[in-house]
C-alpha positions in Angstrom: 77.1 57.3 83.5 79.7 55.6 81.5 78.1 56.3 77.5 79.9 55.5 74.9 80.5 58.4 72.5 79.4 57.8 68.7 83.1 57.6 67.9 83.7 55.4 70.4 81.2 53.1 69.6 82.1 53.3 66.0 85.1 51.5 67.0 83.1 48.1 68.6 82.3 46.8 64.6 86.0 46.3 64.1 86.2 42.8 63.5 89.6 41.4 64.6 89.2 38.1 63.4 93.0 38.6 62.4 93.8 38.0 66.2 92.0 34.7 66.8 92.7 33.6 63.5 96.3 30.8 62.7 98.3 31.6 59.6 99.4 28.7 57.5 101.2 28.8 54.6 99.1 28.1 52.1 100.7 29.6 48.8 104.2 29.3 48.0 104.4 33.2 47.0 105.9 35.1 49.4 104.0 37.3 51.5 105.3 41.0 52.3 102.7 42.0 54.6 100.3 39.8 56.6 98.6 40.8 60.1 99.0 38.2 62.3 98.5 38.0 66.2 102.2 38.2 66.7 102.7 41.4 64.4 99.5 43.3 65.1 99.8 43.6 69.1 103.0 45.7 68.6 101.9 49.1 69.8 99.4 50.7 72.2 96.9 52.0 69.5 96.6 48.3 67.9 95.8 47.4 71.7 93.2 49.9 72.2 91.8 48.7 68.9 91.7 45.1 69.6 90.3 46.1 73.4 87.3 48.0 71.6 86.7 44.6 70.0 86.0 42.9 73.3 83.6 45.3 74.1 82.1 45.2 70.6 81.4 41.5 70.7 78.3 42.5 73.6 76.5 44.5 71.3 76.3 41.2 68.8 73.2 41.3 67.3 70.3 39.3 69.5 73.4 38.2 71.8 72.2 40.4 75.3 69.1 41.6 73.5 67.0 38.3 72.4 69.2 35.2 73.6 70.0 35.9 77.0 67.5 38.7 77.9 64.6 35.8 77.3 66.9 33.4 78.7 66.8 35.6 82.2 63.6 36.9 81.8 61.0 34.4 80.9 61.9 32.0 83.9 59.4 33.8 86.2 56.3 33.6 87.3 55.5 37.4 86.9 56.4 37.1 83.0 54.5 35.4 80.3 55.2 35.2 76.7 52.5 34.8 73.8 54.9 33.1 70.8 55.6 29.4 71.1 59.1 29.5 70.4 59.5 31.5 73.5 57.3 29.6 75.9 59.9 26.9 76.7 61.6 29.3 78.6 59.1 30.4 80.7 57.9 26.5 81.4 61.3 25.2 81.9 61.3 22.8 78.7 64.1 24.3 76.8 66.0 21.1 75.1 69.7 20.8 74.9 69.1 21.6 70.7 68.0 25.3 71.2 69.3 27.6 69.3 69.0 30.5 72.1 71.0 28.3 74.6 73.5 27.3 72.1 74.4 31.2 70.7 74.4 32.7 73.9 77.0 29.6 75.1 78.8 30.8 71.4 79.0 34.3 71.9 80.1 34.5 75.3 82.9 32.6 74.3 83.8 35.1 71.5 83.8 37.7 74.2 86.0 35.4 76.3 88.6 34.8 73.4 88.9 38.4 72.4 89.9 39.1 75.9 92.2 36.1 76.1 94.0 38.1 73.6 94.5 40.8 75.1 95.4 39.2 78.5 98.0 37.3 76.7 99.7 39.6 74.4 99.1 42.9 75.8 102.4 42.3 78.3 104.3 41.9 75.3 103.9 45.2 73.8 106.3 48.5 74.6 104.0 50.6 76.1 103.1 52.7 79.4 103.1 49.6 81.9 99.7 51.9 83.9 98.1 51.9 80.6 99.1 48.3 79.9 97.3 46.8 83.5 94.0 49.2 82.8 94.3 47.6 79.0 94.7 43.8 80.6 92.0 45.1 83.5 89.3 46.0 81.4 89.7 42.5 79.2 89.7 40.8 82.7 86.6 42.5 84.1 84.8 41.5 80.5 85.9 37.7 80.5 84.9 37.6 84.7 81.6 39.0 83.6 81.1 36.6 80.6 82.2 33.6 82.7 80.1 34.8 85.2 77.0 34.7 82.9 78.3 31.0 82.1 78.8 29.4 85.3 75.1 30.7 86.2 73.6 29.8 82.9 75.2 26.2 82.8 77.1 25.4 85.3 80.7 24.4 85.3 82.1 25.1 82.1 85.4 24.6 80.1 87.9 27.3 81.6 89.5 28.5 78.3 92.3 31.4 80.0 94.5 31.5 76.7 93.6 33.1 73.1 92.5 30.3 70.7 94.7 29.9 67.7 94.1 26.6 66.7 91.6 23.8 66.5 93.2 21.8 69.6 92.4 24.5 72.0 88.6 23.6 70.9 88.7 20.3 72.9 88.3 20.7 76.8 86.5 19.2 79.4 84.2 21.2 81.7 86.0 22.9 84.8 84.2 22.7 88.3 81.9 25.6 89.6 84.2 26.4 91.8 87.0 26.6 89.1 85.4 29.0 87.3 84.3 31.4 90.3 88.0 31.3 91.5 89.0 32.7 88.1 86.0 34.8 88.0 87.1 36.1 91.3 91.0 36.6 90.2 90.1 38.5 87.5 88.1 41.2 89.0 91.1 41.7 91.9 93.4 42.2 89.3 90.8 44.7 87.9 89.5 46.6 90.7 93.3 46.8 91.8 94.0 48.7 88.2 90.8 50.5 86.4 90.6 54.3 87.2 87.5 55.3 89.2 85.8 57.3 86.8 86.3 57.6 83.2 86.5 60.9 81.1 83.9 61.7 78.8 85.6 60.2 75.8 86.4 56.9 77.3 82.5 56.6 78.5 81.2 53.6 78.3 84.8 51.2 79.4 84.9 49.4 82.5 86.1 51.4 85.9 87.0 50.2 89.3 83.8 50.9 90.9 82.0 48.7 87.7 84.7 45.9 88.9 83.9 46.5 92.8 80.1 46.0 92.0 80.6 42.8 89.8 83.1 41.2 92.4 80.0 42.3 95.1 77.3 40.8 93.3 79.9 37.5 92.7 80.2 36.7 96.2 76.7 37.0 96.9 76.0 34.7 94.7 78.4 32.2 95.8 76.7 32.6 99.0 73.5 31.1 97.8 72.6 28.6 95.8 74.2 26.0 94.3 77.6 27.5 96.5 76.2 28.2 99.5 79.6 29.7 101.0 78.6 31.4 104.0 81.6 33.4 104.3 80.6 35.0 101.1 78.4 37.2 102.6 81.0 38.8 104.8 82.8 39.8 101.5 80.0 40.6 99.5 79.0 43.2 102.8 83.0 44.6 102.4 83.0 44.9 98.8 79.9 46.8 98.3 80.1 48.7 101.3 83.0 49.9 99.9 81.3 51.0 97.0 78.5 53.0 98.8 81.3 55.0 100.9 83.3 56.1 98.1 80.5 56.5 95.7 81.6 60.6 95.2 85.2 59.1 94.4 83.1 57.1 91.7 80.9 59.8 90.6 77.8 57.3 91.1 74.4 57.8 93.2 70.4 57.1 92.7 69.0 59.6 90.1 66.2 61.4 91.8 63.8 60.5 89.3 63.1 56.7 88.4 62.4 57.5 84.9 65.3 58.9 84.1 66.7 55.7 84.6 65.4 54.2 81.8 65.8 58.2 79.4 67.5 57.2 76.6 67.6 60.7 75.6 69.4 61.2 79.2 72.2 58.1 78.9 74.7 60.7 79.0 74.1 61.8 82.6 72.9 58.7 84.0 75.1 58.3 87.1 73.3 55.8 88.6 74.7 53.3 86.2 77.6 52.0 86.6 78.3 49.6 83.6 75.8 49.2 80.7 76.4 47.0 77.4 75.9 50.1 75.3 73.9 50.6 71.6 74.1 53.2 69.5 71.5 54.6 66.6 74.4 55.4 63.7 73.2 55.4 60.5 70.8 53.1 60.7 73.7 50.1 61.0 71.7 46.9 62.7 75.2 46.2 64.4 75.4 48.8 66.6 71.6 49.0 67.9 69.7 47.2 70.0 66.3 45.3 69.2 64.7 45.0 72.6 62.5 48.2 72.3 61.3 46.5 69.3 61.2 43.2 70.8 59.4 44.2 74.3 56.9 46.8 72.5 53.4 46.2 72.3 51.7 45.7 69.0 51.3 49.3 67.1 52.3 51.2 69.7 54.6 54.4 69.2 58.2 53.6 70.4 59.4 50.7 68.7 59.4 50.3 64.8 57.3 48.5 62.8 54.6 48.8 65.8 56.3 46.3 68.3 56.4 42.9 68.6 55.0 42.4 72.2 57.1 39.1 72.7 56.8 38.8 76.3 54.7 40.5 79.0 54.7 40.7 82.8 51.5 39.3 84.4 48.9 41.2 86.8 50.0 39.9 89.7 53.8 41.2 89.3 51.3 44.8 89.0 49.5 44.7 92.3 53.2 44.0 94.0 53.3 47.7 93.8 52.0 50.1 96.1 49.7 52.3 93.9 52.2 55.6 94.3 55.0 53.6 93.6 56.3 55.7 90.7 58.5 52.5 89.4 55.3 50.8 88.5 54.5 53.0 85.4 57.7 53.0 84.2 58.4 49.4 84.0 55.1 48.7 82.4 53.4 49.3 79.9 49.5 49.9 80.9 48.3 52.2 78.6 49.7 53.0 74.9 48.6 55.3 72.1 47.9 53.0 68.8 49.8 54.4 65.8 47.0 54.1 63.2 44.7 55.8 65.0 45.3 57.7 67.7 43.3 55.1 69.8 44.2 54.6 74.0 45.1 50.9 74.2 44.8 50.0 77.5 45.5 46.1 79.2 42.4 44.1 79.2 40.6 45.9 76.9 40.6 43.0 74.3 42.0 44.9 71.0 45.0 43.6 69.7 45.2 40.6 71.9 46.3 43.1 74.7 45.6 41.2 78.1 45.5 38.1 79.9 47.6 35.9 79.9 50.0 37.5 77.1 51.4 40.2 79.6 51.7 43.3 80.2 54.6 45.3 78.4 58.0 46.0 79.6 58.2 49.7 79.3 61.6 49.9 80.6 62.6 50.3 76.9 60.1 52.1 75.6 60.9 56.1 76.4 62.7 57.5 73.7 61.8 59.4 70.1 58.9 57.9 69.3 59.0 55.3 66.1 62.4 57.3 64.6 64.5 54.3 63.9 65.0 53.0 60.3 65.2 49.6 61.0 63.8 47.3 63.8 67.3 46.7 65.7 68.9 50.3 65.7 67.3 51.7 68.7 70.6 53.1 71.2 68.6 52.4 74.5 71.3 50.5 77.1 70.9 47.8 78.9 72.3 48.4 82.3 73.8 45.5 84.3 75.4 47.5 87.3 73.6 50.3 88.8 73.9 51.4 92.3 70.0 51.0 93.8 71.5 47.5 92.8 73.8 47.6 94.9 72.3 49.5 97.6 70.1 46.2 97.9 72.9 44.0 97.4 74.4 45.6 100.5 71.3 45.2 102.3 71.0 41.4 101.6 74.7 40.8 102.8 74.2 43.0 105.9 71.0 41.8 106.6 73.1 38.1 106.7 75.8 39.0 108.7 74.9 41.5 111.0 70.8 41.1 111.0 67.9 43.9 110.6 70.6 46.9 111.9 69.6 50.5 111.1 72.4 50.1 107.8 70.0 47.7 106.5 66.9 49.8 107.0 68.9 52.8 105.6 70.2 51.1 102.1 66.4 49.8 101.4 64.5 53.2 102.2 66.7 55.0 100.3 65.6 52.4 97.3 61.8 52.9 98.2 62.1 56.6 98.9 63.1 57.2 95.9 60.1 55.3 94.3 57.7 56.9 96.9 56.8 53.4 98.5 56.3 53.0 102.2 59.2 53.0 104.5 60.3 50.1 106.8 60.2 50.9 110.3 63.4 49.4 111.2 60.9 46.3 113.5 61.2 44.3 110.8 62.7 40.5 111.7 65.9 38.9 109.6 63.5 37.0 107.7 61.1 39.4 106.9 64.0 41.5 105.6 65.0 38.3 103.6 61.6 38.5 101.6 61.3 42.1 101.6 64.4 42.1 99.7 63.9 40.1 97.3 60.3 41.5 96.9 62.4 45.3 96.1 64.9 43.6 93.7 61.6 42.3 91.7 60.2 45.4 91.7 63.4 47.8 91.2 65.3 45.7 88.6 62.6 43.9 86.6 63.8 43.7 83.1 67.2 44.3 84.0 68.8 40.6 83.7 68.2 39.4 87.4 65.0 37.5 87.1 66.6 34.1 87.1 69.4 34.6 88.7 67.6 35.9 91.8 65.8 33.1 91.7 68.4 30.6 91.4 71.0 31.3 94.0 68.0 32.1 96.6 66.4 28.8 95.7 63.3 29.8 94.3 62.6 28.2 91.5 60.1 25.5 92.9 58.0 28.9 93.8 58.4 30.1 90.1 57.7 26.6 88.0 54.7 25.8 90.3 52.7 28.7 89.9 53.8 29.9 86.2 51.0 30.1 83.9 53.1 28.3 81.1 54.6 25.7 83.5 51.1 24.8 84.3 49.6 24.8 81.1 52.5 22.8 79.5 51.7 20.7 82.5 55.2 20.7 83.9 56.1 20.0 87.4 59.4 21.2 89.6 62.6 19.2 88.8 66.3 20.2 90.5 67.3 19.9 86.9 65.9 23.5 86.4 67.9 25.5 88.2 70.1 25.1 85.1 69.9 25.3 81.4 71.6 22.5 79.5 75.0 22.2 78.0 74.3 22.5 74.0 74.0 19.8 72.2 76.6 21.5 69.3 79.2 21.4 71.9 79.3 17.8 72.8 78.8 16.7 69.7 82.1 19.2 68.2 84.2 19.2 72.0 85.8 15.5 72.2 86.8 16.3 75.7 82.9 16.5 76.7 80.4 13.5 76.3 76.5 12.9 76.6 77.6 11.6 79.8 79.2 15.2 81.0 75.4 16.8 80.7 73.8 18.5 83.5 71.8 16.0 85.1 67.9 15.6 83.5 69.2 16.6 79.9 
């Protein structure tokens, strides 16, 4: 797996504000030594430095954990929430005002900036021009992945390519969908074409050419569905992560033979079915380096997360009884059953006690298999959250192939491998393009729950009608499908500071 060592990851809380920041002569004593964008860039260890800052701005706090995980998450029909503030996710209501939509927008910008800088000064600096492309590649491959985030979030967004040093750079319009996907798609070339294949156990944890191979993958597959719908897509999604399955020794990646494992945070280091995670670490109880989701996803006095959970959202019974009842995955991504701190007591779902049950959700448990209740604070828990990992692609490939080529034996082959592995029945290779089509979909659900897919999914394979009419918030809130959905809004905060966009410039039903 690529983990970030503790060093390593000591490294992401370097703040280089100093490189997005525009000195101005403010005093008239002379200064003798002043960091400035221009001076600091000059050697390869400042780059590497700065580069660990790209990466460091993922692990913000609530940034992948609270803001976009619920933003993902909670528009499904298989996941409920019990806390208000939450619910206008799940029943499509979120305003333009929120403060969810409007940090996420925020922080992926930061993300996008830091690597602007070192896309843009990097070539400047006398240094080993193999190490200078993987430096550039790996900022690439993290602004393609936040713009990638974007253009599905909100739609077409302002395409900001160069490092902002000054408040004019603030004011741009919003690029097409298109626009962005095309630089999206330059990017990860350019980074596939110059990552190494595997990383060495220091450098754990940093993008690789098979991380760039999977993202450029699940790109084009999206672009093949909804709002896109490029049908030659699907042809280069089927190349790209083809290509990925063949050569997966070259990459050192695979399925883990055990579904748990997954999911081990006590095993992160050996998890070679994942092939990029935003990582978290547990160091000395800092709040900047750990991730609150275990807290966040626990139920209420239950063992794993600190301070006894807070049991913010839940999947419903329904999502349950889509597993087969030997499907190993299903215990693993929820929680059922949980031992109650105070006493010792078996919690169990419906059972009444401590509003455990209907319509609150059953756990995410997905986060909840490490040393029990051992963090010192709520957000310092080092369990990952994988974005890439290769039963991902495996049904990824499946999809494409399925779209190109039909129901072949390749098709059959990357799914069973998927449900073999959870010990679910096998297709029998009889199975029509379209019933492929849902089956698919059905194993993403049930394989990568929790895992930032849920809206997604639903979005490019136009589902959303399905999941607004039969949500239990959507119909309570008495809310009814609109196209305006299948988007979140542009935040308020940016039209009302970006002169270049206007109310008029807001996704349509905003």
């Amino acid at each position: 797996m690529n983990k970030i060592e503790a060093p390593l990851k000591k490294l992401f809380i370097v703040l280089l504000t100093v490189i997005m920041t525009n000195c101005t002569e403010m005093l008239d004593e002379t200064a003798y030594s002043v960091l400035t964008p221009e001076n600091y860039f000059d050697n390869a260890e400042n780059a590497n430095t700065a580069l660990m800052g790209v990466y460091s701005s993922l692990i913000t706090p609530h940034f992948y954990t609270d803001e976009i995980f619920e933003m993902v998450l909670l528009p499904s029909k298989y996941v409920n929430t019990r806390t208000a503030a939450r619910s206008q996710y799940a029943d499509y209501t979120f305003p333009a005002t929120d403060v969810r939509i409007s940090n996420a927008w925020k922080n992926l910008y930061i993300t996008i900036n830091r690597a602007n800088s070192i896309i843009e000064r990097v070539p400047g600096i006398d240094m080993n021009d193999s190490l200078k492309a993987e430096y550039i590649s790996e900022a690439k491959f993290l602004r393609a992945f936040s713009y990638f985030n974007l253009v599905r979030l909100y739609g077409g967004v302002p395409l900001k390519v160069r490092e902002t040093v000054n408040l004019e750079y603030i004011h741009m319009g919003r690029s097409t969908i298109e626009e962005v996907y095309d630089l999206i798609i330059d990017d990860l070339k350019y980074a596939k074409e110059n990552l190494p294949s595997q990383r060495p156990s220091i450098e754990r944890g940093r993008a690789t050419k098979c991380a760039a191979m999977a993202l450029l993958g699940k790109v084009y597959l999206t672009m093949a569905g909804y709002p896109l719908k490029q049908a030659d897509k699907w042809e280069m999604a089927r190349q790209e992560l083809k290509t990925v399955i063949d050569n997966k020794s070259e990459f050192g990646v695979d399925l883990l033979p055990d579904f748990a494992d997954i999911f081990d945070v006590r095993k992160e280091e050996n998890n070679y079915e994942a092939i990029f995670a935003i990582q978290y670490a547990n160091l000395d109880g800092n709040y900047r380096l750990g991730s609150a989701l275990p807290f966040f996803a626990a139920p209420l006095q239950s063992l794993f997360a600190t301070a006894y959970g807070q049991y913010l959202y839940g999947f419903t019974t329904e999502f349950r009884d889509l597993y087969e009842a030997d499907d190993v995955r299903r215990d693993v991504t929820l929680v059922w059953s949980y031992e109650d701190r105070r006493n010792g007591n078996i919690i169990t779902y419906g059972s009444g006690i401590n509003s455990y049950k209907d319509p609150n959700g059953i756990a995410l448990g997905k986060y909840q298999n490490g040393p029990p209740g051992t963090a010192a604070v709520n957000v310092t828990h080092s369990n990952d959250i994988i974005v890439l990992r290769f039963a991902d692609v495996l049904l990824m490939y499946a999809e494409a192939e399925n779209e190109v080529n039909g129901p072949g034996p390749d098709v059959i082959d990357a799914i069973n491998q998927v449900r073999t592995r959870a010990n679910a029945s096998l297709l029998t290779g009889e199975e029509t393009q379209n019933e492929i089509r849902e089956l698919v979909y059905l194993e993403r659900v049930k394989e990568l729950s929790g895992e930032l897919h849920e809206y997604f999914d639903i979005q490019r394979l136009e589902r959303v009608e399905d999941h607004v009419t039969n949500s239990y918030h959507a119909q309570v809130a008495g809310v009814t499908f609109d196209p305006r959905q299948y988007l979140y809004p542009i935040p308020q905060y940016e039209i009302d500071i970006n002169n270049a966009i206007g109310a008029e410039d807001q996704n349509p039903g905003y």
